[in-house]
C-alpha positions in Angstrom: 286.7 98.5 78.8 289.0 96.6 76.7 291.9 97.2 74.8 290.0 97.0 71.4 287.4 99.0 72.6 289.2 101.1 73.8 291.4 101.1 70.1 288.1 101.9 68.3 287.0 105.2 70.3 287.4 107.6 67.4 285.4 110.7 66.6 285.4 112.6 63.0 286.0 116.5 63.3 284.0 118.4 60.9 283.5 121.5 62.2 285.7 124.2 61.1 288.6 124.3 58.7 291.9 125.9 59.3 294.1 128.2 56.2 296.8 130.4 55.6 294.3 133.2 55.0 292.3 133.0 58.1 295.0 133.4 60.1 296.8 136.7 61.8 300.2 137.0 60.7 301.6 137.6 64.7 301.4 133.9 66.4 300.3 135.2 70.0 297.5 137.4 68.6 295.7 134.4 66.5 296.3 132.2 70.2 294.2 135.0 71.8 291.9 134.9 69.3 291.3 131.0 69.5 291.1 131.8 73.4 287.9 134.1 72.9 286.7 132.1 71.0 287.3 128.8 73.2 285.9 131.1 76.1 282.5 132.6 73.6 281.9 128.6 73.4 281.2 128.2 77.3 284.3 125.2 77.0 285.2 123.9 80.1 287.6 125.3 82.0 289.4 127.1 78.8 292.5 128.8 79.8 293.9 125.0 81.2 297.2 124.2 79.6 299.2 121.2 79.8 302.8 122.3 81.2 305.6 119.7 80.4 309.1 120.6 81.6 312.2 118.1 81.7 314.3 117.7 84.7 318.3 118.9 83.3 320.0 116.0 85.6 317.7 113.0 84.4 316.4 113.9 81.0 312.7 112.7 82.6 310.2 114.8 81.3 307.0 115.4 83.4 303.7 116.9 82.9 300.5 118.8 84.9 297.9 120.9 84.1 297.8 124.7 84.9 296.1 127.6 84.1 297.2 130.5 82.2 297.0 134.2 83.8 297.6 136.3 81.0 299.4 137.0 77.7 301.6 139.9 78.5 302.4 142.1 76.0 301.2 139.7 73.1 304.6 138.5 73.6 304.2 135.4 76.5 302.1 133.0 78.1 302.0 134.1 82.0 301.1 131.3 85.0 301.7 131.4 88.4 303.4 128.5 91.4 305.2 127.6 94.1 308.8 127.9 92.9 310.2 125.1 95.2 307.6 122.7 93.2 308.8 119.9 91.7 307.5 122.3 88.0 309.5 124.8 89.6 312.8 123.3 90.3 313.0 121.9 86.8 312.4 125.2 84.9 315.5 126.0 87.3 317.6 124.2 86.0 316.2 123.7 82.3 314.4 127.2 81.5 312.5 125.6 78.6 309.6 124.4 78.5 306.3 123.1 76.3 302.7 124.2 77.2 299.6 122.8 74.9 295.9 123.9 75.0 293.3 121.0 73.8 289.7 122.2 73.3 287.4 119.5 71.8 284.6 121.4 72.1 285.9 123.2 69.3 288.3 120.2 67.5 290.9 122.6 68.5 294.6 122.1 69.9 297.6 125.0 70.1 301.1 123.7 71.1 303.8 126.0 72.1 307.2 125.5 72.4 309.5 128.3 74.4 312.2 129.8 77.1 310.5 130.5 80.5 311.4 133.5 82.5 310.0 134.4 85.9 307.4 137.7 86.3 308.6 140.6 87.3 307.7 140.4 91.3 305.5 143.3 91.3 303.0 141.3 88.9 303.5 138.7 91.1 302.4 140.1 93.8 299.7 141.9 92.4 298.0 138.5 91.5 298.9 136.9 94.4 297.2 139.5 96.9 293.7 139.5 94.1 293.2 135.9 94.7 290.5 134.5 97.4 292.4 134.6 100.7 292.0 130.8 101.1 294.4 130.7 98.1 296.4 132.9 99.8 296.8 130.9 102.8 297.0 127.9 100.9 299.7 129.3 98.9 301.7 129.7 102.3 300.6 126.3 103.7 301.9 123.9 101.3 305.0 122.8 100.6 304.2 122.1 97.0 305.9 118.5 95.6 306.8 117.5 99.0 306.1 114.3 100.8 303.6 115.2 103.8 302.7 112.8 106.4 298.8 113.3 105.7 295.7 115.3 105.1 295.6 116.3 108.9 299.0 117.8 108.6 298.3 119.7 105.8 295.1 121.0 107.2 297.1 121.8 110.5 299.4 124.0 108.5 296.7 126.1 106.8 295.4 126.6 110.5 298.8 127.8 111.6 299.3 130.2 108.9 295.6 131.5 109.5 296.5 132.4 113.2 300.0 133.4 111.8 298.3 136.1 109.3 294.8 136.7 112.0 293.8 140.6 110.4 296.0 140.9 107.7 293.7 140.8 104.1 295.6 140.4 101.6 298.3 138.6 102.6 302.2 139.6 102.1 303.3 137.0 98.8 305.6 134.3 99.9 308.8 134.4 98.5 309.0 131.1 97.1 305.6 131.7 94.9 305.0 133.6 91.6 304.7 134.2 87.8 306.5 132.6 85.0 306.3 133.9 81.5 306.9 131.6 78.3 308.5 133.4 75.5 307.6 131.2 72.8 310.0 130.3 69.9 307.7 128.1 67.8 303.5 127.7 68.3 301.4 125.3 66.0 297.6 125.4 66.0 295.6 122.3 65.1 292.5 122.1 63.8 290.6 118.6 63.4 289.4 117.7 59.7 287.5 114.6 58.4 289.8 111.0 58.0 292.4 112.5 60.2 293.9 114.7 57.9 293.9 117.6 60.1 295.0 121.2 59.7 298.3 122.3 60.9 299.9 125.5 61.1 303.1 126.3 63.0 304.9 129.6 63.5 308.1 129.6 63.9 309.9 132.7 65.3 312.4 133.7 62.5 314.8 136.7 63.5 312.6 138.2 65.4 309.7 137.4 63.2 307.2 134.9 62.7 306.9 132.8 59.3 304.2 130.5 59.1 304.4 126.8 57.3 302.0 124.1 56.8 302.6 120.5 58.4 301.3 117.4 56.9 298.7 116.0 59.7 
């Protein structure tokens, strides 16, 4: 493909329209509702979110894609990692973070903007020990972000840690994995229109509550 090929990909959204009045007035409850909907649609692999965090020494942001585990509460955005992972050591040291949501299926974005706190461990571990047991053991095998020598390796670990753990279902949580919970300040949902002049919407939490404003696309 070339670069002006690839300059005139472009699609018009024309499904749905987004206003003041078709929203709920609590930012975390109209996200949910978006989510049914994204998941009522059969969308691929819905609850992915982009999670960008920015590394407090360097300034250099990064990004990856994970899933989302719950809304606690109505008050936060819950996901779950290795805490020695390169994600994990950022929001260490720079507990703030960004998470978006894109859903073309339905012309459909949500950005949210927030401070990160980790899950209280029984959650944690509550999630952890419901997963498959190869994501258990998994969990314990890799050293998430680091440098390993090759796939063997890795698959030699796993092997280790399944004769380490032979009869125990579930398995204990390793310390260095769990839940993180964004606590979002500030949430804008996007809605594609015709000739790019898209719907915005962003709450912004206000002492303690949230006021809603219209951006220009």
């Amino acid at each position: 493909m070339t670069d002006q090929e690839l300059a005139d990909l472009r699609q018009s959204y024309t499904q749905r329209t987004l206003a003041e009045a078709d929203v709920q007035p609590d930012a975390v409850r109209q996200f949910r509702t978006w989510l049914d909907e994204a998941v009522a649609a059969r969308l691929d692999e819905p609850s992915a979110l982009t999670l960008s965090t920015v590394d407090a020494a360097t300034g250099q942001p990064s990004a990856r894609v994970v899933l989302l585990k719950g809304l606690p509460d109505d008050a936060g955005f819950l996901f779950y990692t290795n805490y020695n992972s390169r994600k994990g050591r950022e929001l260490a040291g720079q507990p703030l973070a960004a998470i978006s949501f894109f859903w073309p299926g339905l012309e459909r974005q949500v950005r949210v903007e927030g401070r990160i706190e980790k899950a209280p461990e029984s959650m944690s571990t509550a999630y952890f020990q419901s997963r498959p047991r190869s994501s258990q053991l998994g969990a314990w095998a890799s050293p998430q972000s680091q440098v390993i020598g090759s796939r063997e390796a890795l698959e030699a670990r796993e092997q280790a840690v399944e004769a380490e753990f032979t009869g125990q279902d579930p398995l204990p949580r390793p310390p260095h994995w769990g839940g993180y919970i964004l606590r979002p300040h500030r949430i804008e949902f996007w809605q594609g229109r015709p000739s790019r002049l898209h719907d915005r919407l962003v709450y912004d939490l206000v002492d303690g509550a949230w006021k809603i404003s219209r951006l220009a696309p």
